[in-house]
Backbone as CSV, one residue per row, in Angstrom:
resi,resn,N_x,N_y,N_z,CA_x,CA_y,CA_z,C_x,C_y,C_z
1,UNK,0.814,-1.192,0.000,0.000,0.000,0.000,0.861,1.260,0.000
2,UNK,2.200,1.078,0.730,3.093,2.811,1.077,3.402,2.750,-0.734
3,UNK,3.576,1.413,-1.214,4.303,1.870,-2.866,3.534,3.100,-3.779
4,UNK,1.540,2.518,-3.624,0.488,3.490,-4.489,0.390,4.649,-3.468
5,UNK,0.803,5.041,-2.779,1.110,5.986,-1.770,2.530,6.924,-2.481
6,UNK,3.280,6.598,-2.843,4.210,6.935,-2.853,4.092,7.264,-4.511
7,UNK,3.458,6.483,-5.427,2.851,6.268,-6.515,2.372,7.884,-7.093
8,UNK,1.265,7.983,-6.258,0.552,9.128,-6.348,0.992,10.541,-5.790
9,UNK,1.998,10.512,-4.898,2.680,11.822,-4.684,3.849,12.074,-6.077
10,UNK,4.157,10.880,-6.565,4.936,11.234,-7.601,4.622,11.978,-8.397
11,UNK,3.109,11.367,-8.733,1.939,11.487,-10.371,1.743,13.015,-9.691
12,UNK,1.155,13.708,-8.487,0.977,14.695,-7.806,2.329,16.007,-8.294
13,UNK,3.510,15.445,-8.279,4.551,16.437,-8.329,5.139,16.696,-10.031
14,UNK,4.952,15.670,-10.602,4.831,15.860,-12.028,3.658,16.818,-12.830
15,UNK,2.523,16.492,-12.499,1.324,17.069,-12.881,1.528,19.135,-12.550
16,UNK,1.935,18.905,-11.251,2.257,20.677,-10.543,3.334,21.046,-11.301
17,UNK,4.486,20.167,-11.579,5.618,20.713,-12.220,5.204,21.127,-13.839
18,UNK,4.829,20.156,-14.760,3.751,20.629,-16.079,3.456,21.366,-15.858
19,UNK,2.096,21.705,-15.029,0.964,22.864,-14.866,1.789,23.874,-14.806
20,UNK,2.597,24.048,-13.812,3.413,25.362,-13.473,4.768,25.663,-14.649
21,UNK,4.846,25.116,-15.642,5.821,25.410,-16.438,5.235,25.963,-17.629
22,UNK,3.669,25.228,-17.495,2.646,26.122,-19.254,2.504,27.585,-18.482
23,UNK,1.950,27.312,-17.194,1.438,28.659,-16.904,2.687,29.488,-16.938
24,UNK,4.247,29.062,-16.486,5.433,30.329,-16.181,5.159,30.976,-18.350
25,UNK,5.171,29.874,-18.875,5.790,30.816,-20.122,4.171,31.475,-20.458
26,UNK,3.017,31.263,-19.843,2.290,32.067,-20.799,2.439,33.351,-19.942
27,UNK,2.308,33.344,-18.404,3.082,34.816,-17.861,4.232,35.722,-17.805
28,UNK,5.279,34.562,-18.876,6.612,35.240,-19.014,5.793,36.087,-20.640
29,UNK,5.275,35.442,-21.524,4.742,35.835,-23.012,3.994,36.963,-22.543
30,UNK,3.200,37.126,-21.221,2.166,38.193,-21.560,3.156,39.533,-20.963
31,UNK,4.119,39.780,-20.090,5.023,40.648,-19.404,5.472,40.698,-20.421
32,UNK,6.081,40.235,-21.175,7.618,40.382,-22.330,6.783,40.996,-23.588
33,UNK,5.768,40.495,-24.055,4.566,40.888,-25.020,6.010,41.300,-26.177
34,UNK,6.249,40.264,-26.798,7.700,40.158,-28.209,6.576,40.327,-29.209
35,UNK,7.144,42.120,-30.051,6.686,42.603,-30.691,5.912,41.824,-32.075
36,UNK,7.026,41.351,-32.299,6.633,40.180,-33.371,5.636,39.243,-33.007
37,UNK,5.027,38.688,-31.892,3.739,37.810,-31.533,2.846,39.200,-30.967
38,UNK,2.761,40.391,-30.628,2.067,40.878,-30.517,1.283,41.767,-31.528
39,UNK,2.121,42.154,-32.274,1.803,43.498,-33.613,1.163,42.823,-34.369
40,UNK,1.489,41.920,-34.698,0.808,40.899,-35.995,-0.238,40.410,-36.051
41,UNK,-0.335,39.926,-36.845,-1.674,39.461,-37.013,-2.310,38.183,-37.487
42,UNK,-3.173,37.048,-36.969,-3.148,35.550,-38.110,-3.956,35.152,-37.845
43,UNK,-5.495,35.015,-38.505,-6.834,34.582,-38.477,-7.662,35.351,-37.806
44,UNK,-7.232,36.915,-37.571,-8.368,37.630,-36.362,-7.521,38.555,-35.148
45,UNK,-6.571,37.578,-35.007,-5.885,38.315,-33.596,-4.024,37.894,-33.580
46,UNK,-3.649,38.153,-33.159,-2.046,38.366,-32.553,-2.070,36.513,-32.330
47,UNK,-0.823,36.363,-33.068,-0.198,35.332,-32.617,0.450,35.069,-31.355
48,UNK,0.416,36.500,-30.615,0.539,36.054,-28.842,-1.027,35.320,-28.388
49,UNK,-1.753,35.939,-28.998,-2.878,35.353,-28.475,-3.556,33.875,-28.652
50,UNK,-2.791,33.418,-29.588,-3.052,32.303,-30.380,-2.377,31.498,-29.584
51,UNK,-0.911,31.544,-29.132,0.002,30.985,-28.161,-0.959,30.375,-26.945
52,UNK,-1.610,32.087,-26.583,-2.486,31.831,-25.333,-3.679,31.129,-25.051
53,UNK,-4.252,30.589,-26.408,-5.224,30.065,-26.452,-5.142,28.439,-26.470
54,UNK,-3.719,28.166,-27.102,-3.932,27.155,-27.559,-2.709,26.271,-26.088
55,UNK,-2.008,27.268,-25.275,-1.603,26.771,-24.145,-2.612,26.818,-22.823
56,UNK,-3.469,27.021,-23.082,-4.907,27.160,-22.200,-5.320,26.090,-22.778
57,UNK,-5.777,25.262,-23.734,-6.611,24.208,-24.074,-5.705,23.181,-23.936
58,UNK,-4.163,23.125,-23.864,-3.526,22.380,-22.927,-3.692,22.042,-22.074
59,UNK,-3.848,23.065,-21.565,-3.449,22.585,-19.578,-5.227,22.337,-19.199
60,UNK,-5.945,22.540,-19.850,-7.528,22.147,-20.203,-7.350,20.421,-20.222
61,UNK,-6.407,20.472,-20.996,-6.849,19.192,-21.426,-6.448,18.027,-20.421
62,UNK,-4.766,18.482,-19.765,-4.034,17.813,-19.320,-4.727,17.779,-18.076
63,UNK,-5.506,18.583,-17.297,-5.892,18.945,-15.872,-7.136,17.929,-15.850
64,UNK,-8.027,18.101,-16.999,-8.815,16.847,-17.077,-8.508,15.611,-17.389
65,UNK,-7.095,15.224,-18.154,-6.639,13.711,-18.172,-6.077,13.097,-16.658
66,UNK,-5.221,14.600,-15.759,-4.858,14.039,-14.443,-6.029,14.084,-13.510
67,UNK,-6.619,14.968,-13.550,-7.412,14.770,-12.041,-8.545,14.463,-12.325
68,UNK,-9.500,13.828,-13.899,-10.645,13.235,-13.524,-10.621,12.111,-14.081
69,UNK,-8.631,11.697,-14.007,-8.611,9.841,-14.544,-8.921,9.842,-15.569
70,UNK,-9.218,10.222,-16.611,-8.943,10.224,-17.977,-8.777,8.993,-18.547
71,UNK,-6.789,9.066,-18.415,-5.928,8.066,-18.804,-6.410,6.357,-18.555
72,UNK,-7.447,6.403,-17.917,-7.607,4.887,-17.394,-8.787,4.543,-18.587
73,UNK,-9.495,4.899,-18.636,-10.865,5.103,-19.403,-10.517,4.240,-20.621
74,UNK,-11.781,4.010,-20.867,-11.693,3.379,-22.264,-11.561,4.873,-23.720
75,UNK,-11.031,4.402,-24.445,-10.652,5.567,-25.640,-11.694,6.053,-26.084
76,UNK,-12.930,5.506,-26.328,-13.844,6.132,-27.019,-14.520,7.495,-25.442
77,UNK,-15.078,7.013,-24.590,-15.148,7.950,-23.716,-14.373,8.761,-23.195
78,UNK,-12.927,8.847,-23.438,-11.985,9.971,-23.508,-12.086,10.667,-24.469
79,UNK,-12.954,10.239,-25.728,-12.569,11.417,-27.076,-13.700,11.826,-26.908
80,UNK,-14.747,11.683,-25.951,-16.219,12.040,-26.122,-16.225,13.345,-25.114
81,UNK,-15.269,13.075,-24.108,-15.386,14.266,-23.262,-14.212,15.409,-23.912
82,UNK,-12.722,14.808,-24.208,-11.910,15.558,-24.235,-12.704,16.745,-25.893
83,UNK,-13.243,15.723,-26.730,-13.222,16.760,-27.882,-14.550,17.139,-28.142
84,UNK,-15.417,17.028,-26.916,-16.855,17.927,-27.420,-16.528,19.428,-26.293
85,UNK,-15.459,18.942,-25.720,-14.566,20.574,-24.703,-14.108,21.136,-25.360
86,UNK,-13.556,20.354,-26.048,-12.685,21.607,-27.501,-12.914,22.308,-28.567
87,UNK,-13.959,21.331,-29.001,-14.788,22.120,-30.273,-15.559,23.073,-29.286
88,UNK,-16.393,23.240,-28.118,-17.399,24.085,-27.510,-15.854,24.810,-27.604
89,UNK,-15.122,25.267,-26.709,-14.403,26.190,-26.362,-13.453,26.772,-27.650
90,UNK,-12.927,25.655,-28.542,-12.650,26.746,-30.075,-14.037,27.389,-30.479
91,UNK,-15.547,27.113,-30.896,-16.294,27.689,-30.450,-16.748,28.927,-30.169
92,UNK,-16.440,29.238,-28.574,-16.684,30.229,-28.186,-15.549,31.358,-27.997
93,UNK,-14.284,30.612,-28.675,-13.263,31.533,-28.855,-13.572,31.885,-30.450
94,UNK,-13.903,31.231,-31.143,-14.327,31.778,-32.682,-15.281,33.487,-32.344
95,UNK,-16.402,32.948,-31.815,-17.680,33.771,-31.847,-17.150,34.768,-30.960
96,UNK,-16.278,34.714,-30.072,-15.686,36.095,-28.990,-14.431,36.772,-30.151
97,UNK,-13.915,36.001,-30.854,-13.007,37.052,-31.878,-13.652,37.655,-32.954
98,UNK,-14.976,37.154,-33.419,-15.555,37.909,-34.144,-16.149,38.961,-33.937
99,UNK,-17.277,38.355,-32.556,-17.398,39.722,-32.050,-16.562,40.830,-31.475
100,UNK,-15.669,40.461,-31.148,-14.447,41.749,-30.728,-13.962,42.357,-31.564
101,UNK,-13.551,41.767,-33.146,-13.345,42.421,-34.315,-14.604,43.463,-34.909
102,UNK,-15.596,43.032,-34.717,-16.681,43.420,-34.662,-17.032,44.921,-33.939
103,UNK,-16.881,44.695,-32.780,-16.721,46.096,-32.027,-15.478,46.878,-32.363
104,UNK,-14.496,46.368,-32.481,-13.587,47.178,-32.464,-13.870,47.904,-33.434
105,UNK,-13.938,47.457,-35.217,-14.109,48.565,-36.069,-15.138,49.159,-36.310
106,UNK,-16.271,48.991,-35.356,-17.223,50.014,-35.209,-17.289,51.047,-34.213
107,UNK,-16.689,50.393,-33.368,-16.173,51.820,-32.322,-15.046,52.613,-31.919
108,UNK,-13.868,52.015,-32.850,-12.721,52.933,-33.249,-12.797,53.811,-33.719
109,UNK,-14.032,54.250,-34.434,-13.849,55.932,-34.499,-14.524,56.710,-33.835
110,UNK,-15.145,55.856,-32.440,-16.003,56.624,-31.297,-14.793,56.883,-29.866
111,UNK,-13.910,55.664,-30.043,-13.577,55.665,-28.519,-11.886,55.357,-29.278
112,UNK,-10.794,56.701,-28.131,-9.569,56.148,-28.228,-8.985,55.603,-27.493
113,UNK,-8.470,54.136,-28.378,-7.802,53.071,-28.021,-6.389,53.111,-26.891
């Protein structure tokens, strides 16, 4: 029993070490904001933002493979949860960049940026 004891503080310190290494670079990317991923532009918005989106549906993904057991599951009920999360949330990141493109060039010549 001390072995799955010992088991699970491992799986515990790996999982924090991941988590905390997506999150250091997306808070080192948003402080540093490198002109070149910010100025630009690719499908709607800044390729910093794209970084940020798509290291968020990471740790999305990974946080639900570690802590709601995932990995044990049979495959078809892992692709049923992991990718009806992803399409909803690309989704509602589609329909929030449109509408923000949306506002923006209608109220850029009301309000300065």
């Amino acid at each position: 029993m001390a072995h799955a004891h010992e088991s699970n503080t491992k799986r515990i310190w790996v999982v924090l070490v991941i988590l905390s290494l997506l999150t250091t670079v997306e808070v080192v990317l948003g402080i540093i904001k490198p002109a070149s991923l910010h100025l630009s532009s690719v499908l709607g918005t800044s390729p910093l933002n794209w970084i940020f989106i798509i290291l968020t549906l990471v740790k999305a993904y990974y946080i639900a493979w570690a802590f709601m057991h995932l990995e044990g599951e049979k495959k078809w009920f892992r692709r049923s949860i992991v990718w009806s999360a992803i399409f909803l949330i690309c989704y509602l990141v589609t329909l929030v960049l449109i509408e923000g493109g949306y506002l923006y060039d209608t109220l850029s010549p009301l309000v300065r940026w």
